[in-house]
C-alpha positions as CSV (number, residue, x, y, z in Angstrom):
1,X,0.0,0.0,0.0
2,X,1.1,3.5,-1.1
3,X,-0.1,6.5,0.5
4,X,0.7,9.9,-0.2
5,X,0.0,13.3,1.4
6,X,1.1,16.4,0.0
7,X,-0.4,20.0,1.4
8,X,1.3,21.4,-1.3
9,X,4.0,21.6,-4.1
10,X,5.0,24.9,-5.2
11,X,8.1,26.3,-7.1
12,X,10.3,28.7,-4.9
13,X,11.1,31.3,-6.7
14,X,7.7,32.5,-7.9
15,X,5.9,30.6,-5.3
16,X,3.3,29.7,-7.4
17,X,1.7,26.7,-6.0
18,X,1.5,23.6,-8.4
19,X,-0.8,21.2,-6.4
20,X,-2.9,21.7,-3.4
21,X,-4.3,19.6,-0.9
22,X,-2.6,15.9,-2.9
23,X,-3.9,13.0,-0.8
24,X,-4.5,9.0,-2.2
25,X,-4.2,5.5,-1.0
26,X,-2.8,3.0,-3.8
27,X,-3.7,-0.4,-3.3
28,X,-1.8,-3.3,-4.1
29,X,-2.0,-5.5,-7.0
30,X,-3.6,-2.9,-9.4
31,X,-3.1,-0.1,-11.8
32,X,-3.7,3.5,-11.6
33,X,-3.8,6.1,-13.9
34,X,-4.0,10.2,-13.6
35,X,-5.0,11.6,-16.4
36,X,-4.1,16.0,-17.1
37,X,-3.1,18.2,-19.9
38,X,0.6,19.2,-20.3
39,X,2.0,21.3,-17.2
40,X,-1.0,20.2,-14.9
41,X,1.9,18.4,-12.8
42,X,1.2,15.1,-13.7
43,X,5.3,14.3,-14.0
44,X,6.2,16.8,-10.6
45,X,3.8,14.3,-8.6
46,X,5.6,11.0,-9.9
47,X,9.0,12.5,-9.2
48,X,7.7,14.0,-5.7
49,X,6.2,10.8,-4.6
50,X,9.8,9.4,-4.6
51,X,11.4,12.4,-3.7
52,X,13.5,13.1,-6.3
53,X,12.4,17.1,-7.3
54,X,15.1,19.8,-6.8
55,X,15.1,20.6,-3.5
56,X,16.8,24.0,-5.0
57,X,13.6,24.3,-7.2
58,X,11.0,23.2,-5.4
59,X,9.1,23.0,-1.9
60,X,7.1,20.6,-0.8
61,X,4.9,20.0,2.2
62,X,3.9,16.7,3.0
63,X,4.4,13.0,3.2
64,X,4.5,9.5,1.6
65,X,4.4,5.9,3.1
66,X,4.7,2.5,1.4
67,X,3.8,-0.1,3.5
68,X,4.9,1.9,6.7
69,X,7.6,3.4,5.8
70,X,7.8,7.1,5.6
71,X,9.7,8.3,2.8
72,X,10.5,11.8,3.1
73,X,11.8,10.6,6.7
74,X,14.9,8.7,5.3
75,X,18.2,10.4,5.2
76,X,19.7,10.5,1.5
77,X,21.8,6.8,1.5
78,X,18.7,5.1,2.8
79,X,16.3,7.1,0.9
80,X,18.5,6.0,-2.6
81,X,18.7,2.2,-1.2
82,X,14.6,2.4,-0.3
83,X,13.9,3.9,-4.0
84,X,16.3,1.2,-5.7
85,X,14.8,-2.0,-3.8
86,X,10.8,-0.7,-4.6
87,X,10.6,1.4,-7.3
88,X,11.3,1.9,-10.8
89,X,10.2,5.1,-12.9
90,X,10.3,4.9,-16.7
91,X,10.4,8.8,-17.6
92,X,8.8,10.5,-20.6
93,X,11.8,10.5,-22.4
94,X,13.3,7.4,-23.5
95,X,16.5,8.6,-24.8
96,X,17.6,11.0,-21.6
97,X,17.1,7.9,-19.2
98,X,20.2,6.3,-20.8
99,X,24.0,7.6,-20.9
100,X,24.9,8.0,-24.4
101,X,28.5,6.7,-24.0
102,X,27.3,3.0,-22.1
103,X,26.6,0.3,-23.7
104,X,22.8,-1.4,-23.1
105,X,24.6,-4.0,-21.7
106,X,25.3,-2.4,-19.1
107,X,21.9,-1.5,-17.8
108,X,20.9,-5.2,-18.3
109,X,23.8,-6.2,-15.7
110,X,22.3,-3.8,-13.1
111,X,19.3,-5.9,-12.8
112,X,19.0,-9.3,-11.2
113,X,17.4,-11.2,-14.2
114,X,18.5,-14.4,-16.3
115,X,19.3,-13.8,-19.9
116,X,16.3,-16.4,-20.3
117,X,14.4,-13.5,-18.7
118,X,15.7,-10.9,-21.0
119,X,15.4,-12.6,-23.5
120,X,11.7,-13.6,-23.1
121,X,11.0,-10.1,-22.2
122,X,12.9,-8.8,-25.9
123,X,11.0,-11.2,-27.7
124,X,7.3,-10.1,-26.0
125,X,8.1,-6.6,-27.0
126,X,8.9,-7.5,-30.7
127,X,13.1,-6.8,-29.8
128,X,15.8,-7.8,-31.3
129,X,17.9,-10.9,-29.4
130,X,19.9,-10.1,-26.5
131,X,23.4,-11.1,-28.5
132,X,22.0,-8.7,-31.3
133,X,21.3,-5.9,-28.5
134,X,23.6,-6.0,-26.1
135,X,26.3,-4.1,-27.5
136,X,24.6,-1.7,-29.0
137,X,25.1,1.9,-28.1
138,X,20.8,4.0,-27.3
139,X,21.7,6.0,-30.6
140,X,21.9,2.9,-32.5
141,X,18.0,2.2,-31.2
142,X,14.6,4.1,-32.3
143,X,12.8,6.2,-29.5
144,X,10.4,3.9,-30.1
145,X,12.9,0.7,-29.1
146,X,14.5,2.4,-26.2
147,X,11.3,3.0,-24.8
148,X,10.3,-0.2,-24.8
149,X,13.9,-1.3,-23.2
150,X,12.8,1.3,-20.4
151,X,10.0,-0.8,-20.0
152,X,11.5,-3.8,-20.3
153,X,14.5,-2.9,-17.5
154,X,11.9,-1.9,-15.5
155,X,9.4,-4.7,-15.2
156,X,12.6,-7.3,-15.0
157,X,13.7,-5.6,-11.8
158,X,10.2,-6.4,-10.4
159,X,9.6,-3.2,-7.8
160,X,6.9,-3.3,-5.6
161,X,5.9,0.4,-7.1
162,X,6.1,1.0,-11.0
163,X,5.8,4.9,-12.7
164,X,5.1,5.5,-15.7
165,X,5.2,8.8,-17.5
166,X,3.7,8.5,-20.7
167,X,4.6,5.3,-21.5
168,X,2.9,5.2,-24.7
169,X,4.2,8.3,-26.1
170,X,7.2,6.9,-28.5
171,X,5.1,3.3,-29.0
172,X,2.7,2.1,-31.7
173,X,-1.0,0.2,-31.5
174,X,0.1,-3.5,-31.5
175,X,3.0,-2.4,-28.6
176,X,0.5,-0.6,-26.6
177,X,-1.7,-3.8,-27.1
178,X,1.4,-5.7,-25.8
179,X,2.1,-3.0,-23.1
180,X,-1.5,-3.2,-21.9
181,X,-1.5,-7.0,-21.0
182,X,2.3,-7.2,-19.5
183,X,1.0,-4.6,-16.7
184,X,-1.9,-6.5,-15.8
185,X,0.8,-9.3,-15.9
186,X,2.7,-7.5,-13.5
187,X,0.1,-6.3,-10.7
188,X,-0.9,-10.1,-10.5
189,X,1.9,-11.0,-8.6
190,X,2.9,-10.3,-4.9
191,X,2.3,-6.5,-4.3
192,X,2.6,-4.5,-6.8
193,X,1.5,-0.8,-7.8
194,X,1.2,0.6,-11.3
195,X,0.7,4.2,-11.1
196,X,0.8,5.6,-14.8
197,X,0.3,9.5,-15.4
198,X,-0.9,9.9,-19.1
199,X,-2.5,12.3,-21.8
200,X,-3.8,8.8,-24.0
201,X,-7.4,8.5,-22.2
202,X,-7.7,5.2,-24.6
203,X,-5.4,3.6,-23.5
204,X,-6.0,4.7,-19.4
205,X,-9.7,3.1,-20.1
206,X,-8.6,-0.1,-21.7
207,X,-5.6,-0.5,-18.8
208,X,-6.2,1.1,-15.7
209,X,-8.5,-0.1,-12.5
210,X,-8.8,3.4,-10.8
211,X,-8.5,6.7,-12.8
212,X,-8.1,10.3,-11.1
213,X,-7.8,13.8,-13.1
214,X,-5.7,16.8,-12.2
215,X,-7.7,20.2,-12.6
216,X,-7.0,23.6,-11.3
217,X,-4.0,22.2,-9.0
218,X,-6.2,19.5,-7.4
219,X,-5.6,15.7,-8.2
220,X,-9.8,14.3,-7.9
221,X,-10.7,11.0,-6.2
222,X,-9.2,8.1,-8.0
223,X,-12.7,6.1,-9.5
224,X,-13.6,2.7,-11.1
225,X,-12.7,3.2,-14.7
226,X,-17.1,3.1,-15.3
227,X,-17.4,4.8,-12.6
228,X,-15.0,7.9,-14.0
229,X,-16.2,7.7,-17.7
230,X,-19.8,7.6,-16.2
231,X,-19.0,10.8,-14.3
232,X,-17.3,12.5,-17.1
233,X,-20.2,11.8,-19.4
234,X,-22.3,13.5,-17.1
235,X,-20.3,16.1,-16.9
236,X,-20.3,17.2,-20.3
237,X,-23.7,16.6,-20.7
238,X,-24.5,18.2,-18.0
């Protein structure tokens, strides 16, 4: 279980305030999804939760637990071990989450998993073979195939709590299709959290369990998937 408490998150300088009054419990073994136009704070909420937003930038005033332990308690070597051992984040951005000068290789070796595992994983996403891959520099790949390695080094370390930032952003139908059934995979086993932040309201409806939407600095209730289309129906017919 994830909960998170945030009064607010504002940038310093201008103190404008980006969210107000941020407050959910995730459940285990299930997938949310917040759905908000560009600059709503979608991304500053992921990052917050695992407390990784300039502390030079911004201010932030409030809390997050999973499963008892208070995050923004933890002194900075804890803190990093805590966030390596339970969560992974696969950021907007496929080609900034890897270091132009390593080797994919490399990122495989940081996880646990077999080659067999790898290699399964490659294969499900339509990849190229690990022996193909592996030493193969992320300019030599498509946006669209290093976001699906993002995805595929995440889900292979197995956290307890996976973020996604627009996952679908660099993918086509048939990968999205593929995407789709991998996280329902995923959440099936032990706990684990998908908490995806996303402008595709598709594919939120054909993935998620629970939906919430930010508006006006305020993240809503998370709802039933029926339950939030029902609402928003109502809402513009209303």
């Amino acid at each position: 279980m994830l909960k998170v408490n945030f009064n607010y998150i504002k940038f310093i300088q201008n103190k404008k305030t980006l969210l107000l009054n941020t407050n959910f419990v995730l459940n285990n073994n299930s997938i949310y999804t917040i759905l908000g136009k560009n600059g709503s704070g979608k991304s500053t909420l992921l990052m917050a939760i695992i407390k990784m937003l300039d502390k030079g930038i911004f201010q932030i005033d409030g809390s997050v637990e999973l499963e008892n332990t208070p995050i923004y308690s933890l002194d900075e070597l804890a803190l990093k071990n805590f966030r390596t051992s339970n969560f992974r984040f696969v950021f907007q951005d496929p080609v900034s989450a890897f270091d132009p000068l390593r080797k994919i290789k490399y990122y495989f070796d940081l996880t646990s998993a077999s080659e067999e595992t790898i290699e399964n994983e490659l294969k499900y996403f339509q990849l190229s073979k690990y022996s193909e891959i592996k030493n193969l520099y992320p300019h030599e790949f498509s946006v669209g195939m290093l976001q699906r390695v993002n995805i595929i080094l995440a889900l292979i370390s197995k956290p307890k709590i996976l973020l996604l930032d627009e996952p679908t952003s660099a993918l086509d139908s048939p990968i999205m299709n593929l995407l789709r059934h991998r996280l329902h995979e995923f959440v099936k086993i032990e706990k684990r959290i998908v908490l995806m932040v996303t402008q595709d309201i598709p594919f939120a409806k054909n993935t998620s369990h629970s939906i919430a939407q930010i508006t006006n600095r305020k993240l809503s209730d998370f709802l039933s998937v029926d339950k939030y289309f029902m609402t928003d129906e109502t809402k513009k017919n209303g």
